[in-house]
MDTraj code that builds the backbone (N, CA, C; nanometers):
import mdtraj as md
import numpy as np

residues = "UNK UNK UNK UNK UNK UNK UNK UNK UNK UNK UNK UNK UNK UNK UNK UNK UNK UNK UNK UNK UNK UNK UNK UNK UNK UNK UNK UNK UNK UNK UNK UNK UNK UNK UNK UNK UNK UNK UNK UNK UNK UNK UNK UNK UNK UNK UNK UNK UNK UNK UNK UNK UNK UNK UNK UNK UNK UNK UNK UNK UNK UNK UNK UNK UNK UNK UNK UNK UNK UNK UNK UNK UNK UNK UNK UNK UNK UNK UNK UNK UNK UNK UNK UNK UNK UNK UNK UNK UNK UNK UNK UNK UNK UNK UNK UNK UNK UNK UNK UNK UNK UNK UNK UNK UNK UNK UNK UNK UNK UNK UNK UNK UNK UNK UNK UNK UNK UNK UNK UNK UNK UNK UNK UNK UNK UNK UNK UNK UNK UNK UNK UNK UNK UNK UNK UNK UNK UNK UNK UNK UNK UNK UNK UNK UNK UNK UNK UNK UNK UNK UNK UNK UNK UNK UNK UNK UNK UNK UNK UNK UNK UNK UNK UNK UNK UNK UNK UNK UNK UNK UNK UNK UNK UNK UNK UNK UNK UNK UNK UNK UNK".split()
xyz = np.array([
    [0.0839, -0.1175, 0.0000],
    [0.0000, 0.0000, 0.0000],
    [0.0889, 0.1245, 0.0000],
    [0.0657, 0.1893, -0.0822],
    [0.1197, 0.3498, -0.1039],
    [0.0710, 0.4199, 0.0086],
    [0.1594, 0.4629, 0.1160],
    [0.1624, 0.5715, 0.2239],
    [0.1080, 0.6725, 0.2108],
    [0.0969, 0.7400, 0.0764],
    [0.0830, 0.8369, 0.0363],
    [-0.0736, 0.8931, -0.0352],
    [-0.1514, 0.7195, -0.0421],
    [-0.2420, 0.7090, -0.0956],
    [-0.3746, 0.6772, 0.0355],
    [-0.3310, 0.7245, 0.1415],
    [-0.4012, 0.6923, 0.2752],
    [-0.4599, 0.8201, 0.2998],
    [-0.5968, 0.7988, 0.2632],
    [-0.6637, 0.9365, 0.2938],
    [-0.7332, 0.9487, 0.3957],
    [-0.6552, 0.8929, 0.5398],
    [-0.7306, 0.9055, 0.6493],
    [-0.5972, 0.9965, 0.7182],
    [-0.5128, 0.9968, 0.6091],
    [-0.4264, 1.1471, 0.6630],
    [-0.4436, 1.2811, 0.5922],
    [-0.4563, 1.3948, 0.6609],
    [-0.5189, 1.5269, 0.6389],
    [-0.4336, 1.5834, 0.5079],
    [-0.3114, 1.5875, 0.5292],
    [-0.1950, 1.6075, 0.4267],
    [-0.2095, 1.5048, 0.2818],
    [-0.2339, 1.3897, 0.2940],
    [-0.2381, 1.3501, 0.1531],
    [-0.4525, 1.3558, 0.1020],
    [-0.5015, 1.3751, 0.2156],
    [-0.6354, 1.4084, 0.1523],
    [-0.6292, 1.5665, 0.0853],
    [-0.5565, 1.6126, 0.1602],
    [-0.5571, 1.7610, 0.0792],
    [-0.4921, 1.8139, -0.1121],
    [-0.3498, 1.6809, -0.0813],
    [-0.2959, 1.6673, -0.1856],
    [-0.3548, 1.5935, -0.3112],
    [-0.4550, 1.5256, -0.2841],
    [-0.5253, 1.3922, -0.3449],
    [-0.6650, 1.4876, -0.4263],
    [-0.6931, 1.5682, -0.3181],
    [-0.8429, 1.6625, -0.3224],
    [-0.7890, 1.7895, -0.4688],
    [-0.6283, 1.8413, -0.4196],
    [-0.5979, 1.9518, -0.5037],
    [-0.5519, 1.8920, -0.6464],
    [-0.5016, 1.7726, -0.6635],
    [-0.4758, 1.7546, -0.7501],
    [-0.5895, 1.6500, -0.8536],
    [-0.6985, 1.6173, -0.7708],
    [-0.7923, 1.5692, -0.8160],
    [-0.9578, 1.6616, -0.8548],
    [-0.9308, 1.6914, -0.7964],
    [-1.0745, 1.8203, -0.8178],
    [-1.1285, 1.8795, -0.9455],
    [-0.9851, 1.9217, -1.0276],
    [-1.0402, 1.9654, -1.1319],
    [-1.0819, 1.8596, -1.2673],
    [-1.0135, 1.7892, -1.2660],
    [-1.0621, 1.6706, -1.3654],
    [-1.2480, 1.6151, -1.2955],
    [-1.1912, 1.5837, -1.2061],
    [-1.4139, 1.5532, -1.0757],
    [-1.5196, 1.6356, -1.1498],
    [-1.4613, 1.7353, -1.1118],
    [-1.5218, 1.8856, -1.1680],
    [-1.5482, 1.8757, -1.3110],
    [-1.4670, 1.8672, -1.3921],
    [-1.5382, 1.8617, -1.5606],
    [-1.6241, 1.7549, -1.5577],
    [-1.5786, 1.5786, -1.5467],
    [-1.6243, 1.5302, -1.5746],
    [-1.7852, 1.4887, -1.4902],
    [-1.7985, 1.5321, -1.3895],
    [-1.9412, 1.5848, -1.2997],
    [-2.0442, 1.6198, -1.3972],
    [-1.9645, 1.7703, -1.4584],
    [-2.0307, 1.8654, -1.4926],
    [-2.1019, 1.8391, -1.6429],
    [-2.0068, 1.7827, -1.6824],
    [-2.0436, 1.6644, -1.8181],
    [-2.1582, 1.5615, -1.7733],
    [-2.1480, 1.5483, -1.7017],
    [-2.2924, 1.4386, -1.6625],
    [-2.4133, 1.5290, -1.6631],
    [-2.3804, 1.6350, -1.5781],
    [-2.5152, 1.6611, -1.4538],
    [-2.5206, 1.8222, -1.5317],
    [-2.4529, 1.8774, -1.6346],
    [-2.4571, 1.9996, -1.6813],
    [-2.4950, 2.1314, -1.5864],
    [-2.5045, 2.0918, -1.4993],
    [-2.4982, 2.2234, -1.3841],
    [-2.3864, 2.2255, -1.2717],
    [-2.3080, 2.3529, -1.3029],
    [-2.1566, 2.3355, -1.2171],
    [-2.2276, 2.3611, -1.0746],
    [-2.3311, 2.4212, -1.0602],
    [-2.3653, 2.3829, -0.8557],
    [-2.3836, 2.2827, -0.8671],
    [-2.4740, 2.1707, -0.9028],
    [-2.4480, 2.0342, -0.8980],
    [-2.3753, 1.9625, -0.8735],
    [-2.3010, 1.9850, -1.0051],
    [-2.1588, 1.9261, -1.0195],
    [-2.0704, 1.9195, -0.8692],
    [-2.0576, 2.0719, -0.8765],
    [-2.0173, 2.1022, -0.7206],
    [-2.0573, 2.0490, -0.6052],
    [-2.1660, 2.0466, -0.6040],
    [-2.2672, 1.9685, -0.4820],
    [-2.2056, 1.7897, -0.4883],
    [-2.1829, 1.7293, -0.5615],
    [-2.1531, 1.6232, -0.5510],
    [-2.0190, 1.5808, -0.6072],
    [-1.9798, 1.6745, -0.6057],
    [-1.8120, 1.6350, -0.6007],
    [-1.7612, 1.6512, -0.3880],
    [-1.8017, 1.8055, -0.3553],
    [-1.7842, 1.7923, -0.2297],
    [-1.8401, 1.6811, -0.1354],
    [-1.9792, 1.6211, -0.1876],
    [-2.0735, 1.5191, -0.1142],
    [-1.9345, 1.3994, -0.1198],
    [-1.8842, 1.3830, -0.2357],
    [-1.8105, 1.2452, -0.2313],
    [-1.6971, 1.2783, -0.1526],
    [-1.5986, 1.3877, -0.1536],
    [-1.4833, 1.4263, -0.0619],
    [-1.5402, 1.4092, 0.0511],
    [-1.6311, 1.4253, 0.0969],
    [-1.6990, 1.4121, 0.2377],
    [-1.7294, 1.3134, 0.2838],
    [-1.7535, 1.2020, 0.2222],
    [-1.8351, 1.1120, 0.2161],
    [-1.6188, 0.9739, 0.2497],
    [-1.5225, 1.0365, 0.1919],
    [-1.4411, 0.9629, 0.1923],
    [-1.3576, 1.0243, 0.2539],
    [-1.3365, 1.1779, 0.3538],
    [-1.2913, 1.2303, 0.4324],
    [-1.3528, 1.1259, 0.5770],
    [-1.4814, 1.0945, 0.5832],
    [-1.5387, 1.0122, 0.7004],
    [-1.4739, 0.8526, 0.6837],
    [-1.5128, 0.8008, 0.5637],
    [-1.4842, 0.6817, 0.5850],
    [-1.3109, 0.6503, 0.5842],
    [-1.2290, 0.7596, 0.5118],
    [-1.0411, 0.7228, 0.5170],
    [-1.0033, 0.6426, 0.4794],
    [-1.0675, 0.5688, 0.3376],
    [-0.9909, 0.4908, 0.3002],
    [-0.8544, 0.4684, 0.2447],
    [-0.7617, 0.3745, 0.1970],
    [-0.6398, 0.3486, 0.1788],
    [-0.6542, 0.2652, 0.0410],
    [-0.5393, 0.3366, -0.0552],
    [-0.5278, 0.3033, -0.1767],
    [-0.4338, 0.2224, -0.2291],
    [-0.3960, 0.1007, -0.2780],
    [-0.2991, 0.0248, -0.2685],
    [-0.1739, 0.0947, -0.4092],
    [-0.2825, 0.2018, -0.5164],
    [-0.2129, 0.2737, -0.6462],
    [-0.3044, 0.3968, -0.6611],
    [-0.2578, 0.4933, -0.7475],
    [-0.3403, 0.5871, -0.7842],
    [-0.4062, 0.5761, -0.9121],
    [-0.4008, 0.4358, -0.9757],
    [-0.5075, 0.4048, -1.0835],
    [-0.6490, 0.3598, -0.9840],
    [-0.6217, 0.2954, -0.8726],
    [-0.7024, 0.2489, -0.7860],
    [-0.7842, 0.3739, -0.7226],
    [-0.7308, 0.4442, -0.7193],
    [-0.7745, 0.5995, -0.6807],
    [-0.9065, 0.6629, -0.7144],
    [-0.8020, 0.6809, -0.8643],
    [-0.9058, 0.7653, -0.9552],
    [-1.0163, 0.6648, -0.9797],
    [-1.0055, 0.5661, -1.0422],
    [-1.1110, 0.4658, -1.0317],
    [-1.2368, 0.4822, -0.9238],
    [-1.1266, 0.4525, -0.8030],
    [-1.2948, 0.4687, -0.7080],
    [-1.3238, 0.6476, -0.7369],
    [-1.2328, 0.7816, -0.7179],
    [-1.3329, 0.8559, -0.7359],
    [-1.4063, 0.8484, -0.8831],
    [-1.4123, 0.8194, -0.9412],
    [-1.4226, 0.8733, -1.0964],
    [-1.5792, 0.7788, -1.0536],
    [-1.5391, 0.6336, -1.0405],
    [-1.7152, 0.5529, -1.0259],
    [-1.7654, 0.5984, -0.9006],
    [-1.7477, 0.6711, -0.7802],
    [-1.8297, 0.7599, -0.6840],
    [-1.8961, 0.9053, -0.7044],
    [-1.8052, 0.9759, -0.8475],
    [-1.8883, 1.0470, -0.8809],
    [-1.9915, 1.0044, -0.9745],
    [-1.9886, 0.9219, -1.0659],
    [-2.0687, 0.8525, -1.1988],
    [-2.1956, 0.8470, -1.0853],
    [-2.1784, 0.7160, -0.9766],
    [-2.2890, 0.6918, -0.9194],
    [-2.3913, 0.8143, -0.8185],
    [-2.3140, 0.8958, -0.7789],
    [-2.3666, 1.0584, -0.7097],
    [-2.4889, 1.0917, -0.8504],
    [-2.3709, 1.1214, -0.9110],
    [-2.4459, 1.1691, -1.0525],
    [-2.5921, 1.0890, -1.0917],
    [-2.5711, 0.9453, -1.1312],
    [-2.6945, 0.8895, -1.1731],
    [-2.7582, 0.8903, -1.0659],
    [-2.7488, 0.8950, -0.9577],
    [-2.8614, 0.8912, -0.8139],
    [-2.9060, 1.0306, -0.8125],
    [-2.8653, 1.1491, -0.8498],
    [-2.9224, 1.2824, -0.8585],
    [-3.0319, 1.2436, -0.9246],
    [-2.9686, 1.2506, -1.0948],
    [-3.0676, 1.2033, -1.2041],
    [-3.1817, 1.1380, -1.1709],
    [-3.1779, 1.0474, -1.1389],
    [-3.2938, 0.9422, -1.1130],
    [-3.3513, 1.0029, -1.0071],
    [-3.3130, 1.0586, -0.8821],
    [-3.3675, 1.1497, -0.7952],
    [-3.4548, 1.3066, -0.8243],
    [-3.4194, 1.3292, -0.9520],
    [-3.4623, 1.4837, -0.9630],
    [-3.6034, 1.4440, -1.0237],
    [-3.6704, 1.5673, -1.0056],
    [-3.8538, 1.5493, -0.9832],
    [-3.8544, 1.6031, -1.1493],
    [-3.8087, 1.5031, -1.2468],
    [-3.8851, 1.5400, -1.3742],
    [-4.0056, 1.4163, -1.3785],
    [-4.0806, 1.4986, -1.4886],
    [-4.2353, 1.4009, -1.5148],
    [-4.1814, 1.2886, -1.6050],
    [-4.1020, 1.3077, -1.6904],
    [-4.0945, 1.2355, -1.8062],
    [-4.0290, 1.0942, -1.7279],
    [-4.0108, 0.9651, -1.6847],
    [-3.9105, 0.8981, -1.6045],
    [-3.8991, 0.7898, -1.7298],
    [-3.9146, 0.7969, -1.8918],
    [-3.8913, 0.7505, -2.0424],
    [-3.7847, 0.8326, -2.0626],
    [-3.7885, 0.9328, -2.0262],
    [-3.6529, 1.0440, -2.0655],
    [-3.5149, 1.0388, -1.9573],
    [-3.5478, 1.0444, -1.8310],
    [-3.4634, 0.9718, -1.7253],
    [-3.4201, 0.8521, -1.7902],
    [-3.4798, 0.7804, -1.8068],
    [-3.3896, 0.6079, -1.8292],
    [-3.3247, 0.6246, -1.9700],
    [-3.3711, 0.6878, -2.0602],
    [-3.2758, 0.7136, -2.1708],
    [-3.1184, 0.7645, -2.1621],
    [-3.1770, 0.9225, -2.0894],
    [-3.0768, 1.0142, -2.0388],
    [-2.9604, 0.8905, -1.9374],
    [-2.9956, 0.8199, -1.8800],
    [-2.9350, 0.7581, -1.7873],
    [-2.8509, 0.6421, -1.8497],
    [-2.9093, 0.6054, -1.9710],
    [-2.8339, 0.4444, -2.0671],
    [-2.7287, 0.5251, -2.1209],
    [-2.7678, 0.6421, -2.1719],
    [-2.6669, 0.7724, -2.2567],
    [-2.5218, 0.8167, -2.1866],
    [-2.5387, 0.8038, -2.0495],
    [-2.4362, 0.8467, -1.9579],
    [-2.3664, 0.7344, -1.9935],
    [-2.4355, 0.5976, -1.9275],
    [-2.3607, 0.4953, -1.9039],
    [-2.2951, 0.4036, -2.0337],
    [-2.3179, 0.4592, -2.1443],
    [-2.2523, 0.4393, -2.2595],
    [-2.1022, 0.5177, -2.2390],
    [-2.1273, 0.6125, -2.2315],
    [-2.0548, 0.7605, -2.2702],
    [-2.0018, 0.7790, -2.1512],
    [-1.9717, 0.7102, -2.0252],
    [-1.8676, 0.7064, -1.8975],
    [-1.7254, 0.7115, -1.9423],
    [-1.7081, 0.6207, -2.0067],
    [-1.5230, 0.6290, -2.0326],
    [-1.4869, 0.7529, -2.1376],
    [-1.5396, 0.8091, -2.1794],
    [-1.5100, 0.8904, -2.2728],
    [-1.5336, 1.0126, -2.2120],
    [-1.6327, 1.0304, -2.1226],
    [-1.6314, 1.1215, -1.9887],
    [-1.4881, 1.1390, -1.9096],
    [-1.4440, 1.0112, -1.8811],
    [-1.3335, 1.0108, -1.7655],
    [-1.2013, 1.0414, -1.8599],
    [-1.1749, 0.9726, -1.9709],
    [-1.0609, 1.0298, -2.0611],
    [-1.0629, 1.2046, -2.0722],
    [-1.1562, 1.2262, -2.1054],
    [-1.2176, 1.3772, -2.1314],
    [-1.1092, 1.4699, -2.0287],
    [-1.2193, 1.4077, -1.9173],
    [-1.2124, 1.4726, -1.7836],
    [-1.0579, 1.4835, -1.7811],
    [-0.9768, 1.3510, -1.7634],
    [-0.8307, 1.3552, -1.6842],
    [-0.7404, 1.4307, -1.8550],
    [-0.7864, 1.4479, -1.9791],
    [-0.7170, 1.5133, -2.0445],
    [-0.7151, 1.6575, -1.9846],
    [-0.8339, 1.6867, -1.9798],
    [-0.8620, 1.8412, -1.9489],
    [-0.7713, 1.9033, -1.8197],
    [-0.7792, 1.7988, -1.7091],
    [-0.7008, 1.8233, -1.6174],
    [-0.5549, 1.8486, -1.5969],
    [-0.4731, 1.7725, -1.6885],
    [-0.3634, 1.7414, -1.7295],
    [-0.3239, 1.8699, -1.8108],
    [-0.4149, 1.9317, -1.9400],
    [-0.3793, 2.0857, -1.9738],
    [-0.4006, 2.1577, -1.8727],
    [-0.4902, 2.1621, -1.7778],
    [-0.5199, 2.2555, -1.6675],
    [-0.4438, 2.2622, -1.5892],
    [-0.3232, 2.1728, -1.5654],
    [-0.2696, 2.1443, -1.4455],
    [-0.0830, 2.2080, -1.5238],
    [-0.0599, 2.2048, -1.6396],
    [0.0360, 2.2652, -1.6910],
    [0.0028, 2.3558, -1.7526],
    [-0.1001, 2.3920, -1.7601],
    [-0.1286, 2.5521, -1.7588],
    [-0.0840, 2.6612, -1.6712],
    [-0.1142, 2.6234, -1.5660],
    [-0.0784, 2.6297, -1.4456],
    [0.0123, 2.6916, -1.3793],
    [0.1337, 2.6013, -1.4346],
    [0.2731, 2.6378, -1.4421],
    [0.3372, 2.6790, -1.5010],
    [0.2522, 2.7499, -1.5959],
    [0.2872, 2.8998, -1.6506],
    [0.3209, 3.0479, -1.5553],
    [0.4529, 3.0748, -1.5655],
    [0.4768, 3.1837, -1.5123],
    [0.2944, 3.3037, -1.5148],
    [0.2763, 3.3860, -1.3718],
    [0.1664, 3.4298, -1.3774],
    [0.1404, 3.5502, -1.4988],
    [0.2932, 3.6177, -1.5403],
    [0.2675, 3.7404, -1.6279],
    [0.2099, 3.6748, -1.7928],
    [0.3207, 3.5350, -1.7951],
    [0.2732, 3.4709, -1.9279],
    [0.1454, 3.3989, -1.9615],
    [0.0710, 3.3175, -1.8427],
    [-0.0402, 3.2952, -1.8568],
    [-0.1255, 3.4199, -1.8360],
    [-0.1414, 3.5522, -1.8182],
    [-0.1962, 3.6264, -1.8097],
    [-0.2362, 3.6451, -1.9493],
    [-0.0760, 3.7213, -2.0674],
    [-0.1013, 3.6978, -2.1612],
    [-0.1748, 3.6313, -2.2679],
    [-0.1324, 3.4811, -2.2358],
    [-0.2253, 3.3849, -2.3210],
    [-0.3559, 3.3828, -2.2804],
    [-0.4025, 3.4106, -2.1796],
    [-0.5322, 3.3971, -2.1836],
    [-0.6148, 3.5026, -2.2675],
    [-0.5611, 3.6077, -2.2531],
    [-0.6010, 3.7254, -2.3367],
    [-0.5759, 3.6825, -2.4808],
    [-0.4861, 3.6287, -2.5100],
    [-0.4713, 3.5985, -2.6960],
    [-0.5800, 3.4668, -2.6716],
    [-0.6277, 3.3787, -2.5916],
    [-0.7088, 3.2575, -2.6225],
    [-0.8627, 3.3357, -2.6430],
    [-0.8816, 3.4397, -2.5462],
    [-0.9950, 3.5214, -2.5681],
    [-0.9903, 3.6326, -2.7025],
    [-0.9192, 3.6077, -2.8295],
    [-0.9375, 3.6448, -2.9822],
    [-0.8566, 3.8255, -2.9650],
    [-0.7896, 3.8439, -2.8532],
    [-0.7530, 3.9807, -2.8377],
    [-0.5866, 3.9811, -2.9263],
    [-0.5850, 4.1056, -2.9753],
    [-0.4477, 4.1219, -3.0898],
    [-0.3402, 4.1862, -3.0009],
    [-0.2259, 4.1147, -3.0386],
    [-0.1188, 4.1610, -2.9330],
    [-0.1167, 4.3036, -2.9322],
    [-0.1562, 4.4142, -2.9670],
    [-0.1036, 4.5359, -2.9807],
    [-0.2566, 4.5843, -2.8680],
    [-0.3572, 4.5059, -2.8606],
    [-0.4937, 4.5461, -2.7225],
    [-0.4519, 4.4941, -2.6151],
    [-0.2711, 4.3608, -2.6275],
    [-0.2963, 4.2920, -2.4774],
    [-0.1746, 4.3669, -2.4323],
    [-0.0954, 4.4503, -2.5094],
    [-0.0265, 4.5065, -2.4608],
    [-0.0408, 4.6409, -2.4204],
    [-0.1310, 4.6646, -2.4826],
    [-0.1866, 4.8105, -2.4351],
    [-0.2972, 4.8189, -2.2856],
    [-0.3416, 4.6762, -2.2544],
    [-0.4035, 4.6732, -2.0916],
    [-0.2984, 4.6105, -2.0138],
    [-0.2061, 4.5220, -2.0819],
    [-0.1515, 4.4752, -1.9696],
    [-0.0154, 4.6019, -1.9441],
    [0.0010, 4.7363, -2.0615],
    [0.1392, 4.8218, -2.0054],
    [0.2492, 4.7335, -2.0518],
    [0.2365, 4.6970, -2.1497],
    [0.3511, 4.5917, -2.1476],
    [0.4266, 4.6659, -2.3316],
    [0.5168, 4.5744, -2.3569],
    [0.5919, 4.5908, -2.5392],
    [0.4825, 4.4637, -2.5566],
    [0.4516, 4.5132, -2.6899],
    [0.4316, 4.4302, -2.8280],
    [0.5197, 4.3058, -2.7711],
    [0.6388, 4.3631, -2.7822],
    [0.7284, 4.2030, -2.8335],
    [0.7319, 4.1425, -2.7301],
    [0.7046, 4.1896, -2.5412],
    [0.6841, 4.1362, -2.5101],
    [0.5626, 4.0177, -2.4505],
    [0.4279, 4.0624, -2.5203],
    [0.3529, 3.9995, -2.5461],
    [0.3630, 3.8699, -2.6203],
    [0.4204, 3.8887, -2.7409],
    [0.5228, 3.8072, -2.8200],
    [0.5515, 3.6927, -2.8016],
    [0.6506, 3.7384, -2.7283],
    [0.7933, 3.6896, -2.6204],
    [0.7035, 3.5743, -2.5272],
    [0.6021, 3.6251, -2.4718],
    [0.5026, 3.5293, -2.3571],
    [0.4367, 3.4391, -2.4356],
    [0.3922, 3.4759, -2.5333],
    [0.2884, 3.3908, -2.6281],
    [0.3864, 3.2421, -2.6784],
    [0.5159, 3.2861, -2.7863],
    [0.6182, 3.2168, -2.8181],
    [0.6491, 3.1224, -2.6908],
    [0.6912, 3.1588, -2.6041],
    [0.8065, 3.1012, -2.4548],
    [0.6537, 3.0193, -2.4306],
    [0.5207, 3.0497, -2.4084],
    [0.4018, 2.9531, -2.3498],
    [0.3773, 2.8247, -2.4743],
    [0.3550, 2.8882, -2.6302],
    [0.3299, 2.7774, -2.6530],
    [0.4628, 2.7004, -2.7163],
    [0.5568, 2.6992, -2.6525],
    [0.6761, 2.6194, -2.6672],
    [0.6819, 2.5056, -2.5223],
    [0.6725, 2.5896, -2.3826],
    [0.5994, 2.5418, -2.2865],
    [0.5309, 2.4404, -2.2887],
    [0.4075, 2.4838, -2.3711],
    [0.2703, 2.4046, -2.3656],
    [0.3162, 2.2835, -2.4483],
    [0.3676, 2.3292, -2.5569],
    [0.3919, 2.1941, -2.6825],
    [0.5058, 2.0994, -2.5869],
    [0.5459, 2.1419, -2.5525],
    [0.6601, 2.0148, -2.4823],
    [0.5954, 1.9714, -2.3498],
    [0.5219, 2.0063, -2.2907],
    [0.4756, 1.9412, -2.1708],
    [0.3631, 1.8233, -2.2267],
    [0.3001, 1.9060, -2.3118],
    [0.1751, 1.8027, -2.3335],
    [0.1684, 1.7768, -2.4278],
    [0.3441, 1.6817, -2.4801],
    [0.3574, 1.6591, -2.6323],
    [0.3022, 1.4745, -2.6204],
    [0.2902, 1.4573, -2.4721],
    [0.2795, 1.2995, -2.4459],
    [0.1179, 1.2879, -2.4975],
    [0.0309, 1.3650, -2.4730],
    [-0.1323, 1.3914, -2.4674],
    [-0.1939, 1.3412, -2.6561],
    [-0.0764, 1.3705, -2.7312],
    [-0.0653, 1.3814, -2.8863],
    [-0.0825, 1.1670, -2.8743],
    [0.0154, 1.1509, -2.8448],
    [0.0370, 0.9805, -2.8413],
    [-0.0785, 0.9304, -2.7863],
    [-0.1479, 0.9889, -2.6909],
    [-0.2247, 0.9351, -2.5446],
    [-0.3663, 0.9373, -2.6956],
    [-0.3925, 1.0530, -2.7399],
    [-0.5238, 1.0801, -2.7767],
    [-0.5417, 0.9693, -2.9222],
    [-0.4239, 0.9007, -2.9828],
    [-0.4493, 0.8634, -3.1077],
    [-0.4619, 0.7074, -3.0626],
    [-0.3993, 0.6898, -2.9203],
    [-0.4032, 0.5358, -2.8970],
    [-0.5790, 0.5280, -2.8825],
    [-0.6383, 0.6449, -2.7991],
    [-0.7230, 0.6206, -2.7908],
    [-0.8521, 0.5912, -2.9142],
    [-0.8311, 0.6713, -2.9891],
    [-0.8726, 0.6804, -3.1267],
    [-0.8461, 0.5858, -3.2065],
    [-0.7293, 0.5287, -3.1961],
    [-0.6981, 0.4026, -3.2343],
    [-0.8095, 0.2502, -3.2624],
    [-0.7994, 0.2476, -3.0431],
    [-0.8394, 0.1482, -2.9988],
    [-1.0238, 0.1609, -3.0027],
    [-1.0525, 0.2541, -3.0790],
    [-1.2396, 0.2725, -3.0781],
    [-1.2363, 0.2682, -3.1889],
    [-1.1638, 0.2201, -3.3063],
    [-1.1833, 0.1860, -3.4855],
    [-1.1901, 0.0195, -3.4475],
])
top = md.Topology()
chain = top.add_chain()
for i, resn in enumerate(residues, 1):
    res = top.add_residue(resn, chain, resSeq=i)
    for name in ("N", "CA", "C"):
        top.add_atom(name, md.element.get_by_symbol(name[0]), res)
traj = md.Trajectory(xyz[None], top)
């Protein structure tokens, strides 16, 4: 058993929670299309395994149990929420459970850019976010006070950054694509 994977200690539940949350979070929100929701039962499950402390023997074992504790939160909302139609529930509900793994790939891709995003110096991800929102270097340099070139300079240095961190994600996405022909 991984020491490290014992979440009946405060320090690796915190580490487990920060580095797990945001992938929970998309792929929730992909189910249940409402981020309070989403929210609502991502914290319900941290809570729910902050009480009980269980111990993980890997962190494929991990994500696994969270990834099928949120799926099941999720379809127990669903099936719980007061619509009339319960022909449209059981559809909506076969639709998920088709479309789970392609949820959870989703999810832990998204996380994985989110998470080396991240670690973008704060002035350079400032930048890029402004060029991802369609703005021309000569408007992001004129709010952020900055040179042209060094707008540039941030844009170049990030997606050189970006391309080498998450040049593995390129291999990851075609195996997957691969293995569904």
């Amino acid at each position: 058993m991984n020491k490290d994977l014992d979440l009946g200690k405060r320090k690796n539940y915190q580490n487990v929670y920060a580095e797990m949350y945001t992938g929970l979070k998309y792929f929730a929100l992909n189910l249940l299309k409402s981020e309070d929701i989403a929210e609502d039962i991502i914290q319900d499950v941290w809570l729910k395994i902050w009480h009980k402390k269980p111990s993980f023997e890997n962190k494929h074992k991990l994500k696994a149990y969270l990834y099928q504790s949120v799926r099941n939160a999720a379809l127990n909302h669903i099936r719980q929420s007061n619509t009339k139609n319960k022909v449209f529930d059981q559809i909506q509900i076969e639709g998920i459970e088709l479309d789970i793994s392609e949820k959870i790939i989703e999810s832990e891709i998204y996380s994985i850019i989110n998470q080396t995003f991240n670690q973008l110096p704060p002035s350079a991800k400032r930048v890029y976010l402004e060029k991802l929102n369609g703005k021309k270097h000569k408007e992001i340099a004129e709010e952020l006070n900055i040179s042209i070139n060094t707008v540039k300079k941030h844009i170049n240095n990030s997606n050189h950054f970006l391309r080498e961190n998450l040049k593995h994600l390129l291999d990851f996405a075609i195996f997957i694509l691969l293995t569904r022909i």
